[in-house]
Structures are given as structure tokens and as C-alpha cells.
C-alpha angles and dihedrals in degrees: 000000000000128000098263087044087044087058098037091068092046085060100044129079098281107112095210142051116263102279116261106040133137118257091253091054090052088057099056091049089065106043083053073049091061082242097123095149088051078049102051097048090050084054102039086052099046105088095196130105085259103052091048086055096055090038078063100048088048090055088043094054103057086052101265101126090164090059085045100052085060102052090039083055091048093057080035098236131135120265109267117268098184134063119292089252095061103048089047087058092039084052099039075052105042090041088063113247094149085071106036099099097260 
């Protein structure tokens, strides 16, 4: 599945993410869902590098960049540069959803 698949089917009529996805990726889905407060709590409660990454871009992307830096700074990444848009595809990529069995 690639990442404009991966958020098709966040925008069509399935309920749930595709089976067998991390916890970040889940996240993602829902946030392409409209779902950012479902998001949030995957990624707040995913202790991982990762999780910490999309819990910044969460935060990124309703405008708290504070909140963000410090997230970004927990999965030690830079603070995102781009559009929103670009770095959810760069993460849905990068998180490996080529490769997760979708």
C-alpha cells in the first residue's frame, strides 16, 4: 500500500485502520480520518521514537509548535520545515507501510 492508498482508505467508508499496523501508523490513519483527538491519544500512548514523532506532528499541526519541539526532541528529530502534507506522507513512508502487509 502505498501512502496515498494508505490515506485513501482513511478517507473512505472502513472504520478502522488496515489490521496489523503500529500504533504510530494507526495514528496517522486517523489523523488522514479527521480523527486528530483519536490520534493524539494512539501517539501519546505510544512510548516509541515513533510515537513521540507523530505526537509532534500532531502537535505541529494545530499550530503548537512549542508542544511540538519537544516531542520532535523526544523521537530526536528535527522540527518539521515542509507542509503538513509532506512530512505525513514522509512519516506513513519512513514508518514503513510499504512493507506492513496492506
Amino acid at each position: 500500500m502505498t501512502p496515498e492508498e494508505f490515506r485513501t482508505s482513511a478517507t473512505g467508508t472502513k472504520a478502522e485502520p488496515p489490521a496489523g499496523i503500529s500504533p504510530a501508523l494507526q495514528a496517522l490513519w486517523h489523523d488522514a480520518n479527521g480523527n486528530w483527538e483519536t490520534a493524539h491519544e494512539l501517539a501519546q500512548s505510544d512510548p516509541t521514537r515513533d510515537g513521540s514523532w507523530v505526537h509532534a506532528y500532531l502537535h505541529r499541526k494545530e499550530g503548537d509548535n512549542g508542544n511540538a519541539a519537544y516531542w520532535y526532541a523526544r523521537a530526536r528529530r528535527p522540527m518539521a520545515q515542509g507542509t503538513i502534507e509532506s512530512e505525513w506522507s514522509a512519516m506513513v513512508l519512513e514508518l514503513g507501510i510499504e512493507v506492513g502487509g496492506c
